[in-house]
C-alpha positions as a Markdown table, in Angstrom:
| # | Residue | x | y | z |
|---|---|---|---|---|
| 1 | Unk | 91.0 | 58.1 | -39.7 |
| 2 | Unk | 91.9 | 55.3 | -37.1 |
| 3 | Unk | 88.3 | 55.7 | -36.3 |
| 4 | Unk | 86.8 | 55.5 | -39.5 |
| 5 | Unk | 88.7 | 52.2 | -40.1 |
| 6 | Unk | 87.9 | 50.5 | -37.0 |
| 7 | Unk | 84.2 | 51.3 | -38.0 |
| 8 | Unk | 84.7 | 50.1 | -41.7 |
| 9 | Unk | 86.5 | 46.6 | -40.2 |
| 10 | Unk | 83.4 | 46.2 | -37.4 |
| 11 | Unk | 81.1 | 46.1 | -40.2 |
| 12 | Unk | 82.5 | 44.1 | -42.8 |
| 13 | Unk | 82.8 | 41.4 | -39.7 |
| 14 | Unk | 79.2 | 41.9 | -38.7 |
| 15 | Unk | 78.6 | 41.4 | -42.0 |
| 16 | Unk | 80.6 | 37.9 | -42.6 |
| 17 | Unk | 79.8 | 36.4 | -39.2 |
| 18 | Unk | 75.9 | 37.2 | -39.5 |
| 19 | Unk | 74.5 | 33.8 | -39.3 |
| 20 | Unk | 72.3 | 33.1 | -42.4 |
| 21 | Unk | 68.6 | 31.8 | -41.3 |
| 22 | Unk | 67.6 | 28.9 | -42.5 |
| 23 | Unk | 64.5 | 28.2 | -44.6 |
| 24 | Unk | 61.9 | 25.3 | -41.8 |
| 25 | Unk | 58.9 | 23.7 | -43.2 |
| 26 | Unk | 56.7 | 25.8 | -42.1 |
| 27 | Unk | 58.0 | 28.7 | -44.1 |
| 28 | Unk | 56.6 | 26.2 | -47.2 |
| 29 | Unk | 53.6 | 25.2 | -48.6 |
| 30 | Unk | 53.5 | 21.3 | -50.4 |
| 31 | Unk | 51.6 | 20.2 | -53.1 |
| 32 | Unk | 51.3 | 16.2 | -54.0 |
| 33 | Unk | 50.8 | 14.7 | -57.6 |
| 34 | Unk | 50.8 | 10.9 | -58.2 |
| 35 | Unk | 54.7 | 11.2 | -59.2 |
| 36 | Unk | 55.9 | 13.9 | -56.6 |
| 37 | Unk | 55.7 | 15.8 | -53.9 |
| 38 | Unk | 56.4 | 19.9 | -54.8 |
| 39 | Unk | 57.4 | 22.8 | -52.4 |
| 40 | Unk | 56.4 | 26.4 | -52.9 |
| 41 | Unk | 57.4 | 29.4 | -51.1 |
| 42 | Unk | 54.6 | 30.9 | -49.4 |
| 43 | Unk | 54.2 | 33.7 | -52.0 |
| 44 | Unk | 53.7 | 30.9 | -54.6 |
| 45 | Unk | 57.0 | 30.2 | -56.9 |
| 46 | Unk | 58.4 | 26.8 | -56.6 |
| 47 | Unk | 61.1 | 26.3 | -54.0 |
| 48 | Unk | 64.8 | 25.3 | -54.9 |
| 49 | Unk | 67.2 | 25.1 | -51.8 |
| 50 | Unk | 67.3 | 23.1 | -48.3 |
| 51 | Unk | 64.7 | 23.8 | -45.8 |
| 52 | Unk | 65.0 | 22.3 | -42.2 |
| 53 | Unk | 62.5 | 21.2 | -39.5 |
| 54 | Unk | 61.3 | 23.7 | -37.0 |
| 55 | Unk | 64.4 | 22.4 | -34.8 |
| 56 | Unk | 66.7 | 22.3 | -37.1 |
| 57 | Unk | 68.2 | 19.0 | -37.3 |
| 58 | Unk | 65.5 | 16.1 | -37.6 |
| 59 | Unk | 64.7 | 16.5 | -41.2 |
| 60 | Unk | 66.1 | 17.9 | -44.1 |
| 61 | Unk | 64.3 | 18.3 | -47.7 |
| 62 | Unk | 66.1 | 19.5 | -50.8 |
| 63 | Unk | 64.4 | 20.7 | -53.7 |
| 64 | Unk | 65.3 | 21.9 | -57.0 |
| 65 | Unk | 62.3 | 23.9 | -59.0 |
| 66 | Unk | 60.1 | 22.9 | -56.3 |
| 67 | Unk | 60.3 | 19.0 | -57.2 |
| 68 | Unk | 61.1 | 17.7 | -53.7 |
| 69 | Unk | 65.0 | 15.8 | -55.0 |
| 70 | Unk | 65.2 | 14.0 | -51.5 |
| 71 | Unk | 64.7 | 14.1 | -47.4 |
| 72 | Unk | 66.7 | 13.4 | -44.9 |
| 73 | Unk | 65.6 | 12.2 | -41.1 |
| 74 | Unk | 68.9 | 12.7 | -38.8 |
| 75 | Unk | 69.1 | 10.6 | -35.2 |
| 76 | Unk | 69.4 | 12.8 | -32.0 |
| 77 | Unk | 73.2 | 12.0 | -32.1 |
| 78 | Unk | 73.5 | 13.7 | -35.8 |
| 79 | Unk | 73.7 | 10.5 | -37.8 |
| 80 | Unk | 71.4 | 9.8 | -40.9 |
| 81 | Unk | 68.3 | 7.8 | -39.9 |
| 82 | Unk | 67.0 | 7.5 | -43.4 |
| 83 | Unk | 67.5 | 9.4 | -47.1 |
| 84 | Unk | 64.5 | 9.0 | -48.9 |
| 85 | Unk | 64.3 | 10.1 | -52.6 |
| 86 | Unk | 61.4 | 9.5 | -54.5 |
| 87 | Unk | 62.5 | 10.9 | -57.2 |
| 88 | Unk | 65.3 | 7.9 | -58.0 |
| 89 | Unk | 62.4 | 5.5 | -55.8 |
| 90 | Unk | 65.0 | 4.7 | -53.0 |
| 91 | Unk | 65.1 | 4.8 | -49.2 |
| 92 | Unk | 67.8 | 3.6 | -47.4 |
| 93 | Unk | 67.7 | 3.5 | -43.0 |
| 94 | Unk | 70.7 | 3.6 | -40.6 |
| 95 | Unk | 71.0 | 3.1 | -36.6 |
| 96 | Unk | 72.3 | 5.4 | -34.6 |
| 97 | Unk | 75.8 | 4.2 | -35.4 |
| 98 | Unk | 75.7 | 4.4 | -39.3 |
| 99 | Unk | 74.7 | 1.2 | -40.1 |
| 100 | Unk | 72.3 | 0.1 | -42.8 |
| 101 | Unk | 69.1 | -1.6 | -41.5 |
| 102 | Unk | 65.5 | -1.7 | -42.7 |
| 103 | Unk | 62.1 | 0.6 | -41.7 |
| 104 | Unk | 60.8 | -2.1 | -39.7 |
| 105 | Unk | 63.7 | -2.3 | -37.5 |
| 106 | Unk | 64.1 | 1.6 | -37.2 |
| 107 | Unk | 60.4 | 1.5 | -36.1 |
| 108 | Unk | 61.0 | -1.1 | -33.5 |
| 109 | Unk | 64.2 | 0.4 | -32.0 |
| 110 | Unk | 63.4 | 3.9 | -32.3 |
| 111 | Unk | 59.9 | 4.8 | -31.8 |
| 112 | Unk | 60.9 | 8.1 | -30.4 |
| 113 | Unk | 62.6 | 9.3 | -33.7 |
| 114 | Unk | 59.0 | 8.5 | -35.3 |
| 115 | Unk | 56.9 | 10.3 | -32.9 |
| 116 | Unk | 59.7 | 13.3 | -33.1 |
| 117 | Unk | 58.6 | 12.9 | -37.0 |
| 118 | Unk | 55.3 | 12.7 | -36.3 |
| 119 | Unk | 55.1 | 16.0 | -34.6 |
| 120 | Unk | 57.2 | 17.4 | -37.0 |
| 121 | Unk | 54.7 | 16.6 | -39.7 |
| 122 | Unk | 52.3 | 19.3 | -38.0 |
| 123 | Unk | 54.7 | 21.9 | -40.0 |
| 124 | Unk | 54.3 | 20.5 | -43.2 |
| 125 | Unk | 51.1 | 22.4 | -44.6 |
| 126 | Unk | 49.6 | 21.1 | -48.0 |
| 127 | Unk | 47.6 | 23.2 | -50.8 |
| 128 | Unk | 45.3 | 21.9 | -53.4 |
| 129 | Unk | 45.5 | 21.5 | -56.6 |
């Protein structure tokens, strides 16, 4: 019996701990309109969660029935480099520190977050219409 329940309590933590993977860009396919940009899992139906860059802490999208609701480009130190939502037309840029500042700066003083976005835009694979 001591047995069985040792057995029963080893699964139920494999279970719990079991890391949950993560949805990348590549797993998507994009679709652009004059309004928005869409997101489709690759077996077609529209995309509603968070899915990460390849490395998994760069960029984040969200999307909610596959209308892309906002994406977020992170600094190397974890801090938000920009939120961009096209959906309410804003974009906001932070330094490395947190602190507001403007796209021009952000390309000036950080031209390897924009090449890191740059390669990371090989992922992104767009479908036609």
């Amino acid at each position: 019996m001591k047995y069985f329940l040792f057995i029963i309590t080893m699964f139920i933590c494999f279970i719990s701990c079991e890391e949950k993977s993560k949805t990348h860009l590549i797993d998507l396919d994009f679709k652009k309109d004059s309004r928005y940009e869409y997101a489709f899992n690759k077996n077609g139906t529209v995309f509603t969660g968070t899915a990460w860059s390849s490395d998994e802490k760069t960029i984040k999208i969200v999307a909610k029935n596959g209308v892309i609701m906002s994406t977020t480009i992170y600094h190397n130190n974890g801090q938000v480099a920009a939120y961009i939502s096209e959906h309410e037309n804003s974009r906001s840029f932070y330094d490395h520190q947190g602190e507001l500042t403007d796209e021009k700066e952000m390309e000036f003083w950080y031209p390897e977050l924009f090449a890191q976005i740059k390669a990371i835009g090989n992922e992104i694979h767009y479908i036609d219409n």
